[in-house]
N, C-alpha and C positions, 0 to 999 in steps of 0.2 A: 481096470476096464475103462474103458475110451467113453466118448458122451453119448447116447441114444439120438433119433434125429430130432425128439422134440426136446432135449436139451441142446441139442448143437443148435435148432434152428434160433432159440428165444436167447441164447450166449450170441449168435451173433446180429439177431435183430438189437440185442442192448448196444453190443460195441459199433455199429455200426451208428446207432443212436447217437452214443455218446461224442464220438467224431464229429458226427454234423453238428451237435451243443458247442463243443468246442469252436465249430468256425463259427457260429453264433453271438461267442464270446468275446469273437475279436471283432467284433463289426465297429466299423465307424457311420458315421450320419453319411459319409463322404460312400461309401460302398454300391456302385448299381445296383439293384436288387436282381438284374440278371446277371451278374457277374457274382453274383451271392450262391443262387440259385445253382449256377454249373459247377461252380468249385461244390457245392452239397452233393451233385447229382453225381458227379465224377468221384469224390472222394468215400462217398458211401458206395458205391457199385466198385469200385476197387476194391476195397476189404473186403466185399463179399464175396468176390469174386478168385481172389487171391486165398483168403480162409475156405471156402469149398475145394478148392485145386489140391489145399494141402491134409484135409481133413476127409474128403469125397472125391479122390480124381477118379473114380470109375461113374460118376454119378455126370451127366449132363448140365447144362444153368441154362434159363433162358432169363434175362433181365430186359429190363426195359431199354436198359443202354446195348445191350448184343447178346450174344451167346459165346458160348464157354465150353470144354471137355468133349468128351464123345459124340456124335452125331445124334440129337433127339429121337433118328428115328427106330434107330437100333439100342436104344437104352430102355433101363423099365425106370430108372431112375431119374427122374427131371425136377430139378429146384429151379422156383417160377420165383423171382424176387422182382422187388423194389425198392429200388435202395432209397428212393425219397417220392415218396408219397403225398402230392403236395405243396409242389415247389413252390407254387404263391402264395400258399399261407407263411411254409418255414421262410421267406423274405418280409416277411411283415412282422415288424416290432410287437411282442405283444402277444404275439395268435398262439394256439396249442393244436389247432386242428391239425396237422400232418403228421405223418409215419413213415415206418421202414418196413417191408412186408417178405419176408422169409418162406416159405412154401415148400414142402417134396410132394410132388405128384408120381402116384405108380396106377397105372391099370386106368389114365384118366382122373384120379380122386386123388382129393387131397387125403394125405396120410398122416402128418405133420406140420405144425406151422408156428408162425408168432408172427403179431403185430409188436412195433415197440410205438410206444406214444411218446418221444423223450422230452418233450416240455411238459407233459406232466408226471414223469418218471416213472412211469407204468410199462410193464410188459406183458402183452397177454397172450399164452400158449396152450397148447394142446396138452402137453405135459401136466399139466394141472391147471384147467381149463378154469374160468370164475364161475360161481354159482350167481346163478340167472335171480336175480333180485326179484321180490312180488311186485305186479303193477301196482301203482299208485291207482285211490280213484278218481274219473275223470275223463275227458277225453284222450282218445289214443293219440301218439306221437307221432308223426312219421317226417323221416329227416329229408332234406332238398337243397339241391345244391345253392350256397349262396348267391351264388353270380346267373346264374343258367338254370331258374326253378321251373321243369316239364310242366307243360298245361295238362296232360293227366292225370298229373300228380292233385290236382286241384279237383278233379272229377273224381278220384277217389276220395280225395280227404271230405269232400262234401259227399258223399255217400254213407261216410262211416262216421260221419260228424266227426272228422277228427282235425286235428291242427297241424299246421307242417312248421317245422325247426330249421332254419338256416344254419347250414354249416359246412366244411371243408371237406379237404380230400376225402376221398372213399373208402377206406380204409377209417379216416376218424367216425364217417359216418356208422360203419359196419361194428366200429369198438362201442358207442355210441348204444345201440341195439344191446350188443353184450351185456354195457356195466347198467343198464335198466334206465338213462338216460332221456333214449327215445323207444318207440313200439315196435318202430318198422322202416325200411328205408327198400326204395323202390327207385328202380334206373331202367330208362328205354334208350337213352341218346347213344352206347352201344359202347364198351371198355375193352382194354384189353384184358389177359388173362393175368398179368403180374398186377393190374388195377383190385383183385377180387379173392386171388385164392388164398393168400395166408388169414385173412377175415373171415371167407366163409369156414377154412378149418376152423378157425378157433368160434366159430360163431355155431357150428355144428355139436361140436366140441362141449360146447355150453349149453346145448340142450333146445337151439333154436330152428327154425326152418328156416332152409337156402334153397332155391329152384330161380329157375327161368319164371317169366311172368306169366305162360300159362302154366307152369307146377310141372312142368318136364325138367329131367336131371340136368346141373349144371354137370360140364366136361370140362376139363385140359389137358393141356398136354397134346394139341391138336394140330394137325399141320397150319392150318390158320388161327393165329390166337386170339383173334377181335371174338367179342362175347355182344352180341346184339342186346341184353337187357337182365334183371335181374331183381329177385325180390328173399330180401334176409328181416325175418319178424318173428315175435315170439308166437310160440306154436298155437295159443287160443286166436290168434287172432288171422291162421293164416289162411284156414277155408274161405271168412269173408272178404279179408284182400284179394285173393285171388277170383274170389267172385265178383270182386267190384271191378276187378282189372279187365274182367274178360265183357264186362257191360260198358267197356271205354275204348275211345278209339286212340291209340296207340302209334302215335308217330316217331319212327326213330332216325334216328340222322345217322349223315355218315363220318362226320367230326366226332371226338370224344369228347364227351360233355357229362360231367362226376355229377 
């Protein structure tokens, strides 16, 4: 018997991991960091791309780098990847924040997924999803981007007294949420859909809540994939974030901004 899609998705969010550790390994001091960065982006979205063709050629891809197989719009099958999740942290000596994000969408929902974290050699899937750790006591968490921290992010955390966590891609944010790290991670500045959907499966998956920031259902698999905002927290806490959010004024741009 062949692999199911949430073992093919977390097999090949590892190997596609492991490839990127690889060129990681050959870095020199002497290496641009965007010449780093494209050989990650290009050599992770080939293998995924190349392993779905041979594993899924009836199934569509929509990646961050292009699309792939059958025409999305006549498929029920759509795998939404990211082959590198990240690209400024996996260039920085040191960081763990990035990922590889594997995803099937049918009917719009995610079905199946895995993120792989490969500097910290974790994979987390749908297949056997992680159990959602008890809150600590204390204030709630909520993650923000390191570079780009939203000013409503700031009108919620002081609503709900809670603290915000600097950290990377979106995807580390969303695993983040999972392994009981942080509470909650909230985004207006607008992602695409390969930015979100193997997280939220696996984030669903574990027992959490994913919606849009007014609490309507996230979508993919859309003829447009840009996703205007997004909020993934654990479930006690998700009626007051979405309370706080909806007493804030909500600016979202039209750059991607994690």
């Amino acid at each position: 018997m062949g692999e199911d899609d949430h073992e093919l998705a977390a097999r090949l969010a590892r190997q596609a991991g492991d490839r990127l550790l690889g060129l990681h390994s050959g870095r020199t001091s002497e290496v641009d960091p965007r010449v780093l960065g494209d050989a990650g982006d290009n050599a992770s979205h080939e293998l995924l791309l190349a392993e779905l063709a041979r594993t899924r050629p009836r199934d569509s891809v929509l990646s961050e780098h292009g699309v792939a197989g059958p025409p999305r719009e006549s498929c029920p099958r759509v795998w939404v990847v990211d082959p590198l999740d990240g690209t400024r942290e996996f260039t920085e000596p040191g960081r763990t924040d990035w990922a590889v994000h594997v995803a099937l969408v049918e009917d719009h929902a995610v079905t199946a997924s895995a993120v792989a974290l490969p500097a910290r050699a974790a994979v987390l899937d749908t297949g056997a999803p992680p159990r959602l750790p008890s809150r600590p006591a204390g204030r709630p968490r909520i993650a923000v981007s390191r570079s780009r921290p939203p000013a409503f992010v700031d009108e919620v955390a002081g609503a709900l007294d809670a603290e915000t966590v600097p950290m990377g891609s979106a995807g580390a944010k969303i695993a983040a949420v999972v392994l009981g790290e942080v509470d909650a991670y909230l985004h207006a500045g607008g992602q695409y859909e390969w930015d979100s959907a193997a997280p939220v499966g696996v984030a669903r998956a574990a027992g959490l809540h994913a919606s849009r920031l007014d609490g309507s259902e996230l979508t993919y698999d859309r003829a447009d994939p840009w996703l205007p905002d997004l909020l993934v927290c654990r479930p006690e806490l998700a009626d007051a974030l979405l309370t706080a959010v909806s007493r804030t004024t909500v600016e979202t741009r039209s750059e991607v901004s994690r």
